[in-house]
Backbone as CSV, one residue per row, in Angstrom:
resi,resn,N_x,N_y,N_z,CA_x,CA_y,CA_z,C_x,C_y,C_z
1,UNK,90.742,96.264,106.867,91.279,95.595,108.034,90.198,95.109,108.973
2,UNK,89.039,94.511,108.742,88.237,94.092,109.560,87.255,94.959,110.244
3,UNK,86.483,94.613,110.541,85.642,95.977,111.366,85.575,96.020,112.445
4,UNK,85.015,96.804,113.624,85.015,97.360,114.535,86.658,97.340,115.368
5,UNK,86.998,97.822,116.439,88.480,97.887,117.041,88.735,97.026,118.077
6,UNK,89.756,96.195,118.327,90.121,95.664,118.984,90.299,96.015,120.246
7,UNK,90.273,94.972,121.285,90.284,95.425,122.665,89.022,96.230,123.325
8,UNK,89.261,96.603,124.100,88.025,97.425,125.060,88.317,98.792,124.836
9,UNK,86.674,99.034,124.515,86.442,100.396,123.978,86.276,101.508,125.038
10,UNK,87.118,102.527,125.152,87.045,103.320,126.305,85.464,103.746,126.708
11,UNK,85.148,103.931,128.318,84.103,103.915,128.644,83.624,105.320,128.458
12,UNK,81.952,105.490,127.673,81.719,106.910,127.549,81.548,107.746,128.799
13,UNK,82.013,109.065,128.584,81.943,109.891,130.161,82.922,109.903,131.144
14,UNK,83.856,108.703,130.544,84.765,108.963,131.472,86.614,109.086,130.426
15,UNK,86.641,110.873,131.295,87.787,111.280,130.972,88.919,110.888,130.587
16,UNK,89.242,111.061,129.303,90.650,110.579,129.356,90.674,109.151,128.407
17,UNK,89.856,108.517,128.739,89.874,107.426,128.576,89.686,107.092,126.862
18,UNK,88.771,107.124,126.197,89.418,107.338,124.857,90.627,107.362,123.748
19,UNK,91.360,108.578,124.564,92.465,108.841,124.001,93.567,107.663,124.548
20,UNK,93.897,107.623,125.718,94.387,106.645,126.082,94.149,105.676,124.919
21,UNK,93.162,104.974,124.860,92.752,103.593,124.373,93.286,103.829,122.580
22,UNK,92.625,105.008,121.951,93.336,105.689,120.796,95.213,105.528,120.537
23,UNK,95.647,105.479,121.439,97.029,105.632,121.668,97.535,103.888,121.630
24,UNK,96.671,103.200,122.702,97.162,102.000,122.899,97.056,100.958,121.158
25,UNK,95.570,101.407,120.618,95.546,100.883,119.016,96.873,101.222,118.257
26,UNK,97.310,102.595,118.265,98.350,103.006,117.497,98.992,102.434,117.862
27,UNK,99.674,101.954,118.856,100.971,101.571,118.937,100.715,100.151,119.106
28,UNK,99.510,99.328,118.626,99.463,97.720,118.685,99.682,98.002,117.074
29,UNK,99.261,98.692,115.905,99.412,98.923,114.782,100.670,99.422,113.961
30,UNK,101.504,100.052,115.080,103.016,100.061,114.686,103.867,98.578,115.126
31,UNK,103.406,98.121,114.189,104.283,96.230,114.577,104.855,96.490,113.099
32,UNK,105.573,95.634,112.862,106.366,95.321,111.658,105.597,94.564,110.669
33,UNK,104.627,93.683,110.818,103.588,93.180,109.983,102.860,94.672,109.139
34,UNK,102.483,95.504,109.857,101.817,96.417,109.656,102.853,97.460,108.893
35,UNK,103.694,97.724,109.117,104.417,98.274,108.225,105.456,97.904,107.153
36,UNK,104.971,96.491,106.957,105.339,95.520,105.582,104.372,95.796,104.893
37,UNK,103.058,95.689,105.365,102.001,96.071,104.216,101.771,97.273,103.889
38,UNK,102.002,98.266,104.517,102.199,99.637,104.201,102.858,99.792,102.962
39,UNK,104.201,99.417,103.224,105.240,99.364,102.204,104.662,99.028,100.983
40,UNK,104.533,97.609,101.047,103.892,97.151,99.978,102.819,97.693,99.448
41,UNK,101.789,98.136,99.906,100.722,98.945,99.395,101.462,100.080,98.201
42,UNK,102.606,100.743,99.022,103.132,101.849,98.378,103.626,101.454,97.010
43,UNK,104.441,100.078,97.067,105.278,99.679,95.737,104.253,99.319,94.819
44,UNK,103.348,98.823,95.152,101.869,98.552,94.278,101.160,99.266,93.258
45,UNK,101.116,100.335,94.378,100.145,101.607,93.907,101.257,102.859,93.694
46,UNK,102.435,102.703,93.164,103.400,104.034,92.855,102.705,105.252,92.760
47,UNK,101.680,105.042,91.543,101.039,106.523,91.044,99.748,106.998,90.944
48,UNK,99.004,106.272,92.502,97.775,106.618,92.781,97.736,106.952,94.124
49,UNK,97.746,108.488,93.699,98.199,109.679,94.794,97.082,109.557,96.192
50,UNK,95.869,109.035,96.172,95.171,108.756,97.721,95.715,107.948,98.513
51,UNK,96.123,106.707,97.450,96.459,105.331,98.673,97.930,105.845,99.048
52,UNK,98.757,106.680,98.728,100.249,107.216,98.541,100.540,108.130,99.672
53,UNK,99.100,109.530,99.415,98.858,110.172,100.637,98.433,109.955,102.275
54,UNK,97.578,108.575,102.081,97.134,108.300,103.231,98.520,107.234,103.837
55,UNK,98.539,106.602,103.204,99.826,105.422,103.612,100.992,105.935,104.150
56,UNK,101.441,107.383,103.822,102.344,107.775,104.099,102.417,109.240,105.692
57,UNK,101.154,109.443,105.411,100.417,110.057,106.991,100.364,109.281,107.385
58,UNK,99.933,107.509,107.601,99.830,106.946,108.009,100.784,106.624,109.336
59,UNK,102.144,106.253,108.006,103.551,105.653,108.631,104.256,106.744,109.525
60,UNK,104.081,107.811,109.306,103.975,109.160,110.287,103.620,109.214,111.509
61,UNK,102.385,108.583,111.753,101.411,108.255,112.858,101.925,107.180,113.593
62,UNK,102.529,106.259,112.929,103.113,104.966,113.447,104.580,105.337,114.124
63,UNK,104.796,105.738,113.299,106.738,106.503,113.620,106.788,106.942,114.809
64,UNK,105.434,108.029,115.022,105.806,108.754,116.128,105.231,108.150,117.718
65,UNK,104.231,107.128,117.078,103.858,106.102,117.723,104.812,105.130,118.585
66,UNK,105.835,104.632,117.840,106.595,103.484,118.254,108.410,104.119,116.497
67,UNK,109.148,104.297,117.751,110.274,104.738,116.475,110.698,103.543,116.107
68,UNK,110.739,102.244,116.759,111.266,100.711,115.712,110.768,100.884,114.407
69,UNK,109.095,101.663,113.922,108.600,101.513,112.671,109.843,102.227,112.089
70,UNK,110.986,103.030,112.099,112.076,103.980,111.449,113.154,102.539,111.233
71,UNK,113.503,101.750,112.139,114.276,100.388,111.365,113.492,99.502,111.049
72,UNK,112.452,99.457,111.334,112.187,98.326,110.228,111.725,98.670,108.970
73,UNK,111.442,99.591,108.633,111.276,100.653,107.455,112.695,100.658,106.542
74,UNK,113.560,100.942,107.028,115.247,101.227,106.404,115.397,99.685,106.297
75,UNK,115.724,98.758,107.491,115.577,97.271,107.127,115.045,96.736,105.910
76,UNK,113.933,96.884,106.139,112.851,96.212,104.885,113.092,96.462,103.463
77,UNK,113.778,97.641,103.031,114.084,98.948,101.471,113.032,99.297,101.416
78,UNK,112.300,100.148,103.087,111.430,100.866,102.662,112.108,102.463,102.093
79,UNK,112.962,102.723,102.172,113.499,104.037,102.052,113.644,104.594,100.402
80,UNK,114.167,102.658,99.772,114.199,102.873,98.427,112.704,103.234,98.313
81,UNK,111.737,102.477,98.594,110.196,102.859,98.083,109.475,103.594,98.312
82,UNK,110.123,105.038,99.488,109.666,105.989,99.906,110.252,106.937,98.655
83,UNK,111.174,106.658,98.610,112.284,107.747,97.558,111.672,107.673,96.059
84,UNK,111.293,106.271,95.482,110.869,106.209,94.804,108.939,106.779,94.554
85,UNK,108.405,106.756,95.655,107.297,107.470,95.611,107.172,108.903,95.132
86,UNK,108.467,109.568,96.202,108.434,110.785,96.290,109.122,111.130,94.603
87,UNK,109.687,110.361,93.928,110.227,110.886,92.736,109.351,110.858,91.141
88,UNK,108.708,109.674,91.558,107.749,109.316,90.282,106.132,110.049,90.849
89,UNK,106.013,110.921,92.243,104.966,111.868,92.743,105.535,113.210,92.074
90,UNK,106.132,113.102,92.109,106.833,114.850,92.220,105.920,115.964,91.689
91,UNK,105.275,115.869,90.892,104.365,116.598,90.351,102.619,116.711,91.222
92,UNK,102.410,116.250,92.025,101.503,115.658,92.743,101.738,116.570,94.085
93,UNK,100.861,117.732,94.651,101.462,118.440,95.898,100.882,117.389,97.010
94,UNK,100.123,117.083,97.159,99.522,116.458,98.015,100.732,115.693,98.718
95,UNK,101.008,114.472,97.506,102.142,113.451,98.080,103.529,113.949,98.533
96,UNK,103.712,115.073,97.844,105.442,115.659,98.055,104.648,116.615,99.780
97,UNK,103.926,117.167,100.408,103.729,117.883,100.985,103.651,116.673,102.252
98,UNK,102.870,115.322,102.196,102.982,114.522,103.322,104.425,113.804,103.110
99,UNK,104.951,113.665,102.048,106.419,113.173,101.810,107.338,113.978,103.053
100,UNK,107.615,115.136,102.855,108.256,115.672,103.056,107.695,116.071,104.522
101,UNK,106.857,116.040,105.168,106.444,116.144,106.019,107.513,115.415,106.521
102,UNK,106.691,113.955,106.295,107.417,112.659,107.077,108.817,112.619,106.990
103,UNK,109.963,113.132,106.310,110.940,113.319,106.272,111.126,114.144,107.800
104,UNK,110.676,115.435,107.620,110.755,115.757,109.250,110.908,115.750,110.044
105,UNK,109.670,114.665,110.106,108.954,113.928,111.604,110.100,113.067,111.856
106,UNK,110.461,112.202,111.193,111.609,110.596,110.791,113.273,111.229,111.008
107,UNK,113.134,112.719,110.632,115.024,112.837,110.773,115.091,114.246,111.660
108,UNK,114.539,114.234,112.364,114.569,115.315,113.701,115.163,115.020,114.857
109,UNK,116.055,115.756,115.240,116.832,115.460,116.049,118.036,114.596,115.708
110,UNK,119.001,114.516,116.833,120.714,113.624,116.484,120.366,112.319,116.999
111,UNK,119.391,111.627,117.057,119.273,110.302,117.980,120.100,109.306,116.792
112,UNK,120.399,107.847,116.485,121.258,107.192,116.191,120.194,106.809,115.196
113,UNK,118.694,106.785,114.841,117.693,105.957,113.947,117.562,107.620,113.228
114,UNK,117.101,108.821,114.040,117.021,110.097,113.133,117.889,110.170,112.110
115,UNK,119.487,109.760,112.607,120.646,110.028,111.672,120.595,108.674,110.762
116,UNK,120.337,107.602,110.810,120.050,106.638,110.212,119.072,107.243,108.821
117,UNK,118.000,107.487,109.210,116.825,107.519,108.467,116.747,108.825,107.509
118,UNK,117.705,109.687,108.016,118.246,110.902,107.267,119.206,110.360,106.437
119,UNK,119.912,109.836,106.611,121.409,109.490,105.310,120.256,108.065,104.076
120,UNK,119.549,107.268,104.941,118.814,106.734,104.111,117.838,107.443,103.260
121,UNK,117.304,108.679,103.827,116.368,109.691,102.690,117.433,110.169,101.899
122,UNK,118.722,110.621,102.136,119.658,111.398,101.256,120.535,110.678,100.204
123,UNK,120.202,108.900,100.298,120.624,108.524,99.786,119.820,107.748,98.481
124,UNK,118.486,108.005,98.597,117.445,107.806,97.688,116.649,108.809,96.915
125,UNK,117.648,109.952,97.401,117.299,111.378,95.826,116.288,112.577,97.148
126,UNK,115.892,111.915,98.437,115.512,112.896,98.976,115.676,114.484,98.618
127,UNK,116.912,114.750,98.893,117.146,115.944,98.817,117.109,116.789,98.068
128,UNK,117.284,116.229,96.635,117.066,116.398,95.490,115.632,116.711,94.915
129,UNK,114.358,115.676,95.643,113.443,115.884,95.238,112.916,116.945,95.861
130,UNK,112.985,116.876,97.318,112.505,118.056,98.320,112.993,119.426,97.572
131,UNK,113.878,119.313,97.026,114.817,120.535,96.635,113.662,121.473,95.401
132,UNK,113.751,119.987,94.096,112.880,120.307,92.691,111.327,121.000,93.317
133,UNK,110.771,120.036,94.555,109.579,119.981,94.904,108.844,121.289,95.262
134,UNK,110.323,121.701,95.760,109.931,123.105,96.324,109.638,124.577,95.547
135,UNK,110.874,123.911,94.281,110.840,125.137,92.923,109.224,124.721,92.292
136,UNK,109.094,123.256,92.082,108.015,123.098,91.347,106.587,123.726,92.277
137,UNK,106.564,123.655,93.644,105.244,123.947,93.961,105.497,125.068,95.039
138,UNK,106.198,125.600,94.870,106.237,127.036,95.352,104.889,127.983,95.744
139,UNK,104.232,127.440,94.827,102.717,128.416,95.392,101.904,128.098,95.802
140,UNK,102.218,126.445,96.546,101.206,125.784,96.979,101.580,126.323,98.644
141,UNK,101.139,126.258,99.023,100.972,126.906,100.758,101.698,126.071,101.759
142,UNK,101.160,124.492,101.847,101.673,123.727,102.296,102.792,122.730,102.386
143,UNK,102.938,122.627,100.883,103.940,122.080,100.147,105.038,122.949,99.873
144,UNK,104.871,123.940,100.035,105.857,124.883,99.880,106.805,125.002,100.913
145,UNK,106.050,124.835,102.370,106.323,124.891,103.735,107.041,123.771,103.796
146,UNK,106.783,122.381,103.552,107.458,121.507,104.218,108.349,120.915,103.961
147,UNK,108.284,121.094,102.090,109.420,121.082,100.921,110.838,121.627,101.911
148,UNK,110.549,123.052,102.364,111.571,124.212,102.690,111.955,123.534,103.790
149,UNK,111.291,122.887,105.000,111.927,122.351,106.069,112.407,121.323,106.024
150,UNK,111.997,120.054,104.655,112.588,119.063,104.361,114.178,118.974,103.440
151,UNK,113.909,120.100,103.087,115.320,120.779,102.303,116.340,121.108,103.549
152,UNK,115.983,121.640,104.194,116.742,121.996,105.326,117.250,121.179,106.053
153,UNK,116.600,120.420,106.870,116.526,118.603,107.467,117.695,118.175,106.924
154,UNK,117.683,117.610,105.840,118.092,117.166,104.764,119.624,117.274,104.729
155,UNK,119.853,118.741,104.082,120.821,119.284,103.697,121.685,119.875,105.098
156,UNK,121.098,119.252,106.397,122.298,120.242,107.445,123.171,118.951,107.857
157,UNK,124.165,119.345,107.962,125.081,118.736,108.476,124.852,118.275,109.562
158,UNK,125.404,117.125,110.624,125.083,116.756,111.898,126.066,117.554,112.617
159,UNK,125.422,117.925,114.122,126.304,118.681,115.170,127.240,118.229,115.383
160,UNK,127.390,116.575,115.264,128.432,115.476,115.565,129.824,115.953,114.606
161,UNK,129.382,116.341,113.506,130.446,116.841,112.319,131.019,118.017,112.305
162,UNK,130.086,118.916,112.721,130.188,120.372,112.460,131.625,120.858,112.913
163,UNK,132.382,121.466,112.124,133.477,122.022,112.654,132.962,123.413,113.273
């Protein structure tokens, strides 16, 4: 993506300022251009687990950045190509451990895009995979962890329903 960063670089020594400026990149980088090529990167590269792992911490970073990246993601059939990552990864802890992460991060809480972006993971084998992911890598530390909270996520009913 070009080199050095756009805009004005926070001034050294003075507090604060950095992060700020850190924050303002992220969220010029959660645009919808930027998470078309994401996508696409992903459908590209199905089963080359770095560009898979980082792309998908990535969209994580962006999500929590700016939540529009959660519809234009479902918009776009990024959900099919998340689902499909996470299914033709499955064997791969790395990818099922930031997979399922981002499941998390993306369907936490009852907001109207959380519940969106949850029935769109559950409707592309999510649950299913989080489910296998968890029997299959059980002894991985991390993957084990987020498998279990993405299973959970997943599989609870909304408060809206709950009898």
């Amino acid at each position: 993506w070009g080199h050095g960063s756009s805009g004005t670089p926070g001034t050294p020594g003075t507090p604060g300022t950095p992060k700020h400026h850190e924050h303002h990149e992220v969220t010029q980088l959660a645009s919808e251009t930027v998470i078309t090529l994401l996508v696409d990167a992903m459908s590209a590269h199905m089963l080359v687990s770095n560009i898979q792992w980082q792309t998908i911490v990535n969209l994580g970073i962006l999500y929590q950045a700016n939540r529009l990246v959660g519809e234009w993601l479902f918009a776009m059939g990024g959900m099919e190509v998340l689902g499909e990552v996470m299914a033709r990864n499955l064997y791969i802890p790395q990818v099922q451990e930031q997979m399922c992460r981002l499941v998390c991060i993306m369907c936490q809480g009852e907001s109207p895009t959380s519940m969106t972006l949850k029935s769109g993971f559950v409707g592309v084998g999510a649950l299913e995979i989080a489910h296998k992911s968890l029997f299959i890598h059980k002894l991985v530390p991390g993957c084990a962890f987020w498998a279990a909270r993405a299973d959970r996520v997943l599989g609870a009913k909304s408060k809206r329903f709950r009898k």
